[in-house]
C-alpha positions in Angstrom: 142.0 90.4 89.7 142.2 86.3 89.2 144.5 86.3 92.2 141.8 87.0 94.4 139.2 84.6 93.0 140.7 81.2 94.5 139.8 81.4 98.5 142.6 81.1 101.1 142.5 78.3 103.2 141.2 80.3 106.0 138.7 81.4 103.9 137.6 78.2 102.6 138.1 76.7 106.9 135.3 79.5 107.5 132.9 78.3 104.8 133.1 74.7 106.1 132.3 75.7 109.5 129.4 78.6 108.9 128.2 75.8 106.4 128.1 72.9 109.7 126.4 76.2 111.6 123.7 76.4 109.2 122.9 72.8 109.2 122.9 73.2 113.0 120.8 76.3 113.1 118.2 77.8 109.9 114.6 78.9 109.9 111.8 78.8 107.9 110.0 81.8 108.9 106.7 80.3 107.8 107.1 77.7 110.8 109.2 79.8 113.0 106.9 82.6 112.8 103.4 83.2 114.4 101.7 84.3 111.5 98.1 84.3 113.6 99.2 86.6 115.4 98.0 90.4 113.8 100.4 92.8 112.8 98.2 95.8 111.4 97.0 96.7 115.4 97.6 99.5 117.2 99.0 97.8 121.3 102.6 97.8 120.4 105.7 99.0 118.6 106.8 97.5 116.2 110.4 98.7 116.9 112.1 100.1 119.1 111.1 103.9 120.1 115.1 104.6 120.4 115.9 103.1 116.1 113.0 105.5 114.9 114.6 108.3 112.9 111.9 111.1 114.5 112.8 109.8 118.0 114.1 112.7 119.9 112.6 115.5 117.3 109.8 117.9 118.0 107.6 116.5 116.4 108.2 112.8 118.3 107.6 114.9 121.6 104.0 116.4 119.8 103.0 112.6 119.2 100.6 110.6 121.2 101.4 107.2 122.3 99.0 105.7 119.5 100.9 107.9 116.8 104.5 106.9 118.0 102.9 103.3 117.6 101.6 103.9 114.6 104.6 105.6 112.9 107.0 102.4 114.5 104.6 99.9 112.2 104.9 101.8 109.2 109.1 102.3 109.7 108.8 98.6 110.7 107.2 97.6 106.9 109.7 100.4 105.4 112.2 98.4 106.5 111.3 95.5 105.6 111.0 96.8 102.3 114.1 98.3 102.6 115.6 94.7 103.6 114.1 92.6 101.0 115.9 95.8 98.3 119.1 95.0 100.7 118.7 91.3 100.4 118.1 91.5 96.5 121.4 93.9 95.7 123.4 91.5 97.9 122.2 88.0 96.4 123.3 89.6 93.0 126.5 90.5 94.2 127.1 86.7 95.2 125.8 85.6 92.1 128.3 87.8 90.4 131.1 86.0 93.1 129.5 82.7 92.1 129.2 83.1 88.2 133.4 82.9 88.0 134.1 80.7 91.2 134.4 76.8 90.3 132.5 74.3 92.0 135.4 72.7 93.5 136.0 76.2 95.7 135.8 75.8 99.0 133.6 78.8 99.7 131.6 77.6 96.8 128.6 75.5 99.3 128.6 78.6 101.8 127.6 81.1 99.1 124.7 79.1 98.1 123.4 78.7 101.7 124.0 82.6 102.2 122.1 82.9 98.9 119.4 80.7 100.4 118.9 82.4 103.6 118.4 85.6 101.6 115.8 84.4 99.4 114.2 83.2 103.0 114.5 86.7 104.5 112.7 88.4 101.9 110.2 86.4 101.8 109.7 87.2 105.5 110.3 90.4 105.2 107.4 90.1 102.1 105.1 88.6 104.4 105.2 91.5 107.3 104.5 93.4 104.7 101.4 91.9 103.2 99.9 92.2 106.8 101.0 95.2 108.4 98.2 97.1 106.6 100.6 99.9 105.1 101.9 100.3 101.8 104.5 98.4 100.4 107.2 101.6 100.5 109.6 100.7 97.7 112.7 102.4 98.4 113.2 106.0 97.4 114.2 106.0 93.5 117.5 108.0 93.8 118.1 105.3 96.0 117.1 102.0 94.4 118.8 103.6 90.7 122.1 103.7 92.5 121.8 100.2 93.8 121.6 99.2 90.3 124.7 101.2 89.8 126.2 99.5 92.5 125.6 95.8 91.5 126.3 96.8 88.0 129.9 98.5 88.5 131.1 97.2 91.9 134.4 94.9 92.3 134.3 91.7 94.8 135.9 94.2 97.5 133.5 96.8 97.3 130.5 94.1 97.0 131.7 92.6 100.7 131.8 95.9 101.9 129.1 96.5 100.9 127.3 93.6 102.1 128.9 94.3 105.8 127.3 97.7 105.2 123.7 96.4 105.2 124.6 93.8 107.0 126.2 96.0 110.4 123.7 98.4 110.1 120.7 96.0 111.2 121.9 94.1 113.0 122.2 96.7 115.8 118.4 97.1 115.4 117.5 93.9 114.9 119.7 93.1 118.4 117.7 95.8 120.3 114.7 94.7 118.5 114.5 90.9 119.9 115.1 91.6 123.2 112.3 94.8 123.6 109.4 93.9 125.4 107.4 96.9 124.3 107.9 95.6 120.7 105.6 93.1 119.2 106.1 89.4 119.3 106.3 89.4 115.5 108.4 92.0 114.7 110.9 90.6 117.7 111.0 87.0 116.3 111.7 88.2 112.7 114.7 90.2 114.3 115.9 86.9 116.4 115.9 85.0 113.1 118.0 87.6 111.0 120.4 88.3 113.7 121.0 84.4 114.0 121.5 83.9 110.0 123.1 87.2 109.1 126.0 86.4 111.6 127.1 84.0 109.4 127.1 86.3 106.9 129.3 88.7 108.4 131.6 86.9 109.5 132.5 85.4 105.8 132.8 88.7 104.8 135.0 89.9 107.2 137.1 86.9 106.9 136.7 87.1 103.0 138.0 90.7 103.2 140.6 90.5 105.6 142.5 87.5 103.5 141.8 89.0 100.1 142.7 92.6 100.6 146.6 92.4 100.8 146.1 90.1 97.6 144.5 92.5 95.4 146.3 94.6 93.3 146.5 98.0 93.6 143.8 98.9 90.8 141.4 96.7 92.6 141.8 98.4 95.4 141.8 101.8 94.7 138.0 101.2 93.0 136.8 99.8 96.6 138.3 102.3 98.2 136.6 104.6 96.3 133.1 102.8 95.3 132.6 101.6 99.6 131.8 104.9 101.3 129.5 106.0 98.5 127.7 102.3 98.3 127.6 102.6 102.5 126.3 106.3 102.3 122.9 105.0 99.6 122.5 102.2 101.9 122.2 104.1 105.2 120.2 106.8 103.5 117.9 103.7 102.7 116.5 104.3 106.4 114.4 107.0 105.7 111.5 106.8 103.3 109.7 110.0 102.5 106.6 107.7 101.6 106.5 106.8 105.4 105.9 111.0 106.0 103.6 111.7 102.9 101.6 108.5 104.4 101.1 109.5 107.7 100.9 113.4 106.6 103.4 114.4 109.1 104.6 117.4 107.1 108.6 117.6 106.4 109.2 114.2 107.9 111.3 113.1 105.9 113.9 115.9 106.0 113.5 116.5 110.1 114.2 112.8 109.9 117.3 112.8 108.1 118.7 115.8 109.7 117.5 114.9 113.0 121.0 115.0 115.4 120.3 111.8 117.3 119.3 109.5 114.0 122.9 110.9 111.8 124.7 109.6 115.7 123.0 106.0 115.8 124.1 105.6 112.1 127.5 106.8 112.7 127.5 104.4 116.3 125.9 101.3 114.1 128.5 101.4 111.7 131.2 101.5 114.1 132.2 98.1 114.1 132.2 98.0 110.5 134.3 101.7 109.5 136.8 100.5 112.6 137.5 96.7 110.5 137.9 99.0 107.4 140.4 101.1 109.2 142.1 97.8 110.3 142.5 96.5 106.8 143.7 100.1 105.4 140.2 100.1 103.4 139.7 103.5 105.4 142.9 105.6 105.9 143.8 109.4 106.1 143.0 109.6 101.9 139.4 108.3 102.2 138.4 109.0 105.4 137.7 112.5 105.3 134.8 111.1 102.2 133.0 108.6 104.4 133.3 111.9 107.3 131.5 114.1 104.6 129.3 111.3 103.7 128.5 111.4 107.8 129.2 107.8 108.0 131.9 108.0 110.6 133.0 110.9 112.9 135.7 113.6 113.3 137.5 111.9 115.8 
């Protein structure tokens, strides 16, 4: 596994640059954001109708407008729960990346600054929170225990993957979020600021993986292969709270929500970029691609 510790020079090229990009270009969200502006109202969603995971249900169509709006704000602070529990597992899997990487690394700055802009989006994610006028909705125990599996157990490999994981599957909402005039101002500028930093993000660890992969032994990857679809599938089923649906007293919500056909697709479609990069890299092949098809991470084609 020490071969894969040292980064490549295109690896340590990419640090230097997303490090000159994030001189260029980081936010404090308590500047960036308009905090005046309420959060806990009722004139606006808070995402977009289309990234709810009742949208297209029966009981979506039996909602009035105010209840759609309603239900967006609390998914909105779910997530944002959600993210700061995303944010938390992947600044521990970078300190874990960090504890055995020497100073004089290349990739050694960059880390730091990633860490950095995650300790920034969770306290913006914190602050939504504190005003939306909703619980705090700490992710769904099954769920947060196996994150502590997963930071406890997981190699390097399987800790990028899993970072693209959380990583691929906002930013598709967070892009359709910014841009959404129907959403509110707040919730659209948080999404502007994540999508901005988080690109760095992603492209280190794509980068990261792509040069490390044929260097690993075949051990090392064997346990990634294996750990990535399961660490993927606890993520993704992150998006569903069944504290939202006991909140709100919409009866079953959390199971229609889950099974709903149209939510399973979007998760499938906003984890396409990420399950076709595996494929390139042979992280997904005809052995462990019939798991992450179980898992309903990718589809049958």
């Amino acid at each position: 596994m020490a071969a894969t510790l040292t980064s490549t020079p295109v690896v340590v090229e990419r640090a230097a640059r997303l490090v000159a990009a994030a001189e260029r270009q980081s936010f404090d969200p308590f500047t960036e954001v308009d905090w005046t502006v309420p959060v806990d109202g009722p004139d606006a969603y808070y995402l977009p109708p289309e990234f709810l995971p009742l949208h297209g249900t029966d009981v979506w169509e039996a909602m009035s407008e105010q209840e759609r709006r309603d239900y967006s704000r609390h998914e909105c602070a779910s997530l944002c729960s959600a993210g700061i529990w995303f944010e938390n597992i992947l600044m521990q899997l970078l300190m874990k990346h960090l504890y055995d990487l020497p100073a004089t690394d290349g990739s050694h700055r960059f880390l730091l600054t990633e860490v950095a802009d995650e300790c920034r989006h969770s306290s913006m994610f914190g602050e939504f929170v504190r005003r939306a006028g909703t619980p705090a909705y700490p992710v769904f125990l099954p769920i947060r225990l196996g994150g502590r599996f997963m930071v406890a157990t997981s190699t390097r490999a399987a800790a990028y993957i899993s970072i693209l994981t959380a990583e691929e599957i906002l930013d598709v909402s967070n892009r359709a979020t910014m841009k959404d005039e129907r959403v509110h101002p707040t919730s659209r500028r948080m999404a502007k600021i994540h999508v901005a930093e988080e690109s760095r993000h992603m492209s280190f660890a794509r980068v990261w993986l792509e040069e490390s992969w044929p260097r690993m032994n075949v051990v090392e990857r064997s346990i990634a292969m294996v750990q990535a679809p399961f660490f993927a599938w606890g993520i993704s089923q992150a998006l569903v709270n069944p504290a939202v649906y006991r909140t709100l007293g919409i009866a079953s919500g959390a199971r229609i929500a889950s099974r709903n056909p149209e939510h399973r697709a979007r998760v499938q479609r906003d984890l396409g970029r990420l399950t076709s990069f595996l494929s390139g890299i042979g992280a997904i092949n005809p052995v462990t691609r019939p798991v992450w098809r179980v898992l309903g991470l990718v589809g049958r084609s």
